[in-house]
C-alpha positions in Angstrom: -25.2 -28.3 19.2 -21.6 -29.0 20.2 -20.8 -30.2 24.2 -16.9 -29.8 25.0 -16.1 -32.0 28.1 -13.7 -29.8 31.0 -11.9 -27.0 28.0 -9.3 -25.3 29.1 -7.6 -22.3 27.9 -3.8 -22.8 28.7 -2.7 -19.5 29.0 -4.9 -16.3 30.0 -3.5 -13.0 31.6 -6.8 -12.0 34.2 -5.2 -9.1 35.3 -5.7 -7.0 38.8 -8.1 -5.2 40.6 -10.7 -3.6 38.4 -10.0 -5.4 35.1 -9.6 -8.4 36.7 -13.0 -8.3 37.9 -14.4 -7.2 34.7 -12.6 -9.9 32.3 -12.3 -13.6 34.8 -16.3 -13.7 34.2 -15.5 -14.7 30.6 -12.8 -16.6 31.0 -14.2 -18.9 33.4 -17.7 -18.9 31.8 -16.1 -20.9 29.1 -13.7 -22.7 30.3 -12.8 -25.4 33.1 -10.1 -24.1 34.2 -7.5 -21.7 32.9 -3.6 -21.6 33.0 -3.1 -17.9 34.3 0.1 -15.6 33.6 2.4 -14.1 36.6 3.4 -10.7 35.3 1.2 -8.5 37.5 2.4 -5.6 38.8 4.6 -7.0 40.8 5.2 -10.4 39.1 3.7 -13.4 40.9 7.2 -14.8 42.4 6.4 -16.9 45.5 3.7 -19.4 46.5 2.0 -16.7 49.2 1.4 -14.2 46.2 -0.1 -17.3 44.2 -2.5 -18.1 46.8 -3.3 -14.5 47.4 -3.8 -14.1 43.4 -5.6 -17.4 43.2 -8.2 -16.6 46.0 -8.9 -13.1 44.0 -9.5 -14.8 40.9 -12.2 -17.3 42.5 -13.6 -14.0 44.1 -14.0 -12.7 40.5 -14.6 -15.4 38.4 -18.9 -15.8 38.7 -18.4 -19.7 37.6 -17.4 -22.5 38.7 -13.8 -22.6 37.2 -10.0 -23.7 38.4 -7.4 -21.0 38.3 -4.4 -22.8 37.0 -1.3 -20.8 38.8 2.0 -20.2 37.8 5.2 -18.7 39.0 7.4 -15.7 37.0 10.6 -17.6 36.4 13.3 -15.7 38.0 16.3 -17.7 39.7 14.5 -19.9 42.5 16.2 -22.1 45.2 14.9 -25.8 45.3 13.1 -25.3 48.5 11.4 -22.1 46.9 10.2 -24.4 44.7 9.3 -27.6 47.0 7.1 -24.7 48.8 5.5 -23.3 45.4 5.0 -26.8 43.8 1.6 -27.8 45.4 0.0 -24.6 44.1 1.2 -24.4 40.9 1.0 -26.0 37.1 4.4 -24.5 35.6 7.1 -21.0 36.1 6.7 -19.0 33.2 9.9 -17.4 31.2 9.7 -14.3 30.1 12.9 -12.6 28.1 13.7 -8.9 29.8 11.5 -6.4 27.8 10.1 -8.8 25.3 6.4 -8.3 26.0 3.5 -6.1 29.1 5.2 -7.1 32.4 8.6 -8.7 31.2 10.4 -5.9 32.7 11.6 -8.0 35.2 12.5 -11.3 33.4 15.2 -13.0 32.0 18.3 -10.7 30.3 20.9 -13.3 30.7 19.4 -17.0 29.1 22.7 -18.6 30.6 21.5 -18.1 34.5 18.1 -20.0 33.6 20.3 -23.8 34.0 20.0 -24.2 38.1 16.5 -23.2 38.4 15.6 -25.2 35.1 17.5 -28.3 36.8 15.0 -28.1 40.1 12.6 -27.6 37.4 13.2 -30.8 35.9 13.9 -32.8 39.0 10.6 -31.5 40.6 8.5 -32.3 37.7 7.8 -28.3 37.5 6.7 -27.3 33.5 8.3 -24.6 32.2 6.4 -22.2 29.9 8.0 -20.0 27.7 7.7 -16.6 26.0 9.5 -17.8 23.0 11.0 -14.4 21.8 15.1 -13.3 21.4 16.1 -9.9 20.2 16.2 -8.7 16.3 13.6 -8.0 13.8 10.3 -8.1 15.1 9.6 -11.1 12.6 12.3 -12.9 13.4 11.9 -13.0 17.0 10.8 -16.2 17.6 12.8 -17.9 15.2 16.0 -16.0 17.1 14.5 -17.7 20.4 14.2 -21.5 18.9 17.6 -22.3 19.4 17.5 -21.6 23.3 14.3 -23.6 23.6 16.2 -26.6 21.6 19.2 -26.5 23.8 17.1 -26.2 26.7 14.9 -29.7 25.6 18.2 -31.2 25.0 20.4 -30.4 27.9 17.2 -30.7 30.3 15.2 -33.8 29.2 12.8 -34.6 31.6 11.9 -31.2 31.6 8.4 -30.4 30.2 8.9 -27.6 28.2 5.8 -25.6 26.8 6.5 -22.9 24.2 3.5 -20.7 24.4 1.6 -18.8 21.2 3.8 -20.1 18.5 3.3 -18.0 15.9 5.6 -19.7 13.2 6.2 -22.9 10.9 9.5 -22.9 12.4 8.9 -23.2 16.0 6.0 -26.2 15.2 8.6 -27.9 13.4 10.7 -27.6 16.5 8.1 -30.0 17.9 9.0 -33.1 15.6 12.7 -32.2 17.2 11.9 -31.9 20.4 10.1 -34.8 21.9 9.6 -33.0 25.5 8.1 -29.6 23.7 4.7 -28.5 23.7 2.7 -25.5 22.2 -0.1 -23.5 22.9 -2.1 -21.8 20.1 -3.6 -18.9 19.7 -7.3 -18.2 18.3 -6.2 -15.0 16.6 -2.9 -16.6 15.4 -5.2 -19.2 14.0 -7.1 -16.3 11.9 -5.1 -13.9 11.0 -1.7 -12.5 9.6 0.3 -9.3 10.2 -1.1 -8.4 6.8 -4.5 -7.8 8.7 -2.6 -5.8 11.2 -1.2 -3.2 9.6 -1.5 -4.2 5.5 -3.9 -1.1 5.3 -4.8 1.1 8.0 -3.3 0.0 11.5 -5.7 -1.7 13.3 -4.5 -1.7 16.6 -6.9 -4.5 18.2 -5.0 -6.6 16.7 -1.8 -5.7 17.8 -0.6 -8.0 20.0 3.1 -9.4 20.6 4.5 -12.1 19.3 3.1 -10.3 16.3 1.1 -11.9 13.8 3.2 -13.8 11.0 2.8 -15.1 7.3 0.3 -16.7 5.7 2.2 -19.7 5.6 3.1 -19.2 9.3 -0.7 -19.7 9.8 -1.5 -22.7 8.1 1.4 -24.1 9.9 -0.3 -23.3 13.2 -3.9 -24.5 11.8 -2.6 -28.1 10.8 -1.1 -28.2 14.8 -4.4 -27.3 15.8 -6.5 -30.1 13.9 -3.6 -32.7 14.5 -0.4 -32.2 16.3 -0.8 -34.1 19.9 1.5 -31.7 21.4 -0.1 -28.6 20.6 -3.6 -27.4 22.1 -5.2 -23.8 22.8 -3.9 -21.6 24.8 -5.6 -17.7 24.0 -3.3 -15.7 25.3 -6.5 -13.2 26.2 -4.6 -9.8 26.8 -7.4 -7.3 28.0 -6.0 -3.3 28.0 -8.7 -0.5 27.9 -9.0 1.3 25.0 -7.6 4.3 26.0 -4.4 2.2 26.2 -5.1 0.5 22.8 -5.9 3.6 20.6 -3.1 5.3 21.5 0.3 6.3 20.9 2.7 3.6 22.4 0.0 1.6 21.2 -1.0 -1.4 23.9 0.2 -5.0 22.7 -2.5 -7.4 23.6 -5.9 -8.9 22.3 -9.0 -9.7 25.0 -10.2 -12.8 22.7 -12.1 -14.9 26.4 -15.7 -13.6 25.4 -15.8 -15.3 21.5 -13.0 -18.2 22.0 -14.9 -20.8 22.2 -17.4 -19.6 19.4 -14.7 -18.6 17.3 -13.1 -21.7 17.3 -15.9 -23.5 16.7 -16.5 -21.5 13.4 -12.9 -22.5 12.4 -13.0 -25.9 13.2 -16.3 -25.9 11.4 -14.8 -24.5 8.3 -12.0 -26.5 7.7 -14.0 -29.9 8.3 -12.9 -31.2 11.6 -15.6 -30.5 14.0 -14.8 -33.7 15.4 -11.2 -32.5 16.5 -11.9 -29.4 18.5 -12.3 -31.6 21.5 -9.0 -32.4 21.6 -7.3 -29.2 20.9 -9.5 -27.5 23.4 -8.6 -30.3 26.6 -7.4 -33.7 25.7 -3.7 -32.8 24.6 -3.6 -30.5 27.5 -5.0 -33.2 29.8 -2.1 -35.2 28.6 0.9 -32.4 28.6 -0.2 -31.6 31.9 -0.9 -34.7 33.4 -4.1 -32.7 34.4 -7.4 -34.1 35.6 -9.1 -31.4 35.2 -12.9 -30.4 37.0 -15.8 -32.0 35.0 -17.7 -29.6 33.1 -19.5 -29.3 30.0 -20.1 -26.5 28.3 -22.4 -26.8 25.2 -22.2 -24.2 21.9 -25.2 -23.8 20.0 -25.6 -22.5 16.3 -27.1 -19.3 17.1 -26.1 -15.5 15.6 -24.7 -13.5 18.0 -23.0 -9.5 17.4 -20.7 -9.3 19.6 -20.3 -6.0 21.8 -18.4 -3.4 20.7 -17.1 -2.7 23.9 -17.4 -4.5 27.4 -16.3 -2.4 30.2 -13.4 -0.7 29.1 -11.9 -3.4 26.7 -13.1 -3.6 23.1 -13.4 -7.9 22.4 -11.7 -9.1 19.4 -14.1 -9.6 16.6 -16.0 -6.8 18.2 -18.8 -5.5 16.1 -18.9 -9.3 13.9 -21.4 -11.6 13.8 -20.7 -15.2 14.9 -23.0 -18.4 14.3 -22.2 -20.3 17.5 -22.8 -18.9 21.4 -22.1 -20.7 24.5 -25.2 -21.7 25.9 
């Protein structure tokens, strides 16, 4: 048996309408509380659509859980800010085009500086979809440079560059004393390799794309030791007919066997003891979060899990898993 005090998963898309009310139920079964993405349809850009977003994932959720809102980043006034602060945990960044719902971001990095400076002076995190143009590989490693300039020229500015995917950008860390990363589960257990190194398996497909091997074990040390990174799934839900199909979907829906999974991992490479603290503590502390007290035990029981939930297949769907949440 394994009890994890208050986890959080630090970044979660829960979606609208239908889906959202099919997918929260895991989320928040799970977890605390949740950090939970802006790019809806339209993007969550004021503090009356966080509210009205907030209140409909409570509605969903089945749980006791805290929706952990954010803003998507476009170029904000301080008082827009001041008004949006008491509702929110960060503004998330997304490059124009870089990922589902970043149609409306960023195209010009240079216009980010007045609303990262009311950032910094409000005390407002900013999260980051760390990806520049190029090779697909190479994406994130394109985007470091921006992120470094950005800790630099904006200091006090809590900077959080979500599902690093490379060596690279967790080196960045040691660089950066005012950077943080989330991890992924899937980025912790596989490689493009299991992607598309025989047929395409496009469950897996999810953007930024899976990287090296070495790229991975990068990520796995962070995980077990690295008190600036901590989880953060990145759960991506689309319905299958949007997954097995041409223009194939990018996103994996991971919220139904994260905790399990991780577990597993932890489990395997010795350090049991550590998944605590991936899964709360260093967010707790990058956060300056106090989060609702919950525990949520794991048990070693076998489990298959489902094929299919509603319209979404899970990630590991079909696999058997030694450890359930109770």
């Amino acid at each position: 048996m394994l009890t994890l005090h208050s986890p959080l998963d630090m970044h979660v898309h829960l979606r609208q309408g239908d889906m959202l009310r099919l997918v929260a139920p895991h989320t928040a079964r799970s977890f605390a509380a949740a950090v939970v993405m802006p790019n809806l349809a339209p993007p969550v850009t004021g503090a009356a659509q966080v509210l009205e977003y907030r209140q409909a994932i409570l509605e969903a959720a089945g749980h006791p859980f805290e929706p952990l809102m954010t803003l998507f980043f476009r170029e904000y006034s301080r008082a827009e800010l001041e008004e949006a602060k008491p509702h929110i945990v960060g503004v998330k960044l997304y490059p124009a085009g870089m990922t589902t719902g970043s149609e409306a971001g960023l195209a010009d990095m240079e216009r980010a500086a007045p609303t990262l400076a009311h950032m910094e002076a409000l005390d407002i995190p900013l999260l980051i979809h760390g990806e520049g143009c190029g090779f697909v590989m190479d994406r994130e490693a394109a985007f470091l440079p921006v992120v470094e300039r950005w800790s630099r020229d904006f200091p006090k500015l809590r900077i959080v560059l979500e599902h690093v995917t490379t060596a690279a950008g967790i080196a960045l860390l040691e660089r950066c004393g005012n950077l943080f990363a989330t991890v992924t589960l899937h980025h912790l257990l596989i490689t493009l390799d299991d992607v598309i190194g025989g047929l395409m398996r496009p469950h897996l497909f999810c953007k930024p794309v899976a990287k090296r091997p070495e790229d991975r074990a990068a990520l796995r040390e962070a995980a077990l030791s690295h008190p600036r990174a901590f989880f953060g799934s990145d759960t991506a839900p689309h319905p299958v007919t949007a997954k097995e199909a041409p223009g194939c979907a990018a996103g994996i829906f991971s919220a139904p066997v994260a905790l399990p999974a991780l577990a597993a991992l932890f489990e395997e490479l010795g350090a049991l003891d550590r998944l605590q603290a991936f899964v709360s503590d260093r967010a707790c502390a990058a956060y300056r979060l106090a989060p609702p007290a919950r525990e949520v035990t794991l048990r070693r029981r076998a489990w298959t899990v489902p094929e299919r939930i509603g319209t979404v297949v899970p990630y590991l769907a079909g696999q058997t898993l030694n450890w359930m949440v109770d």
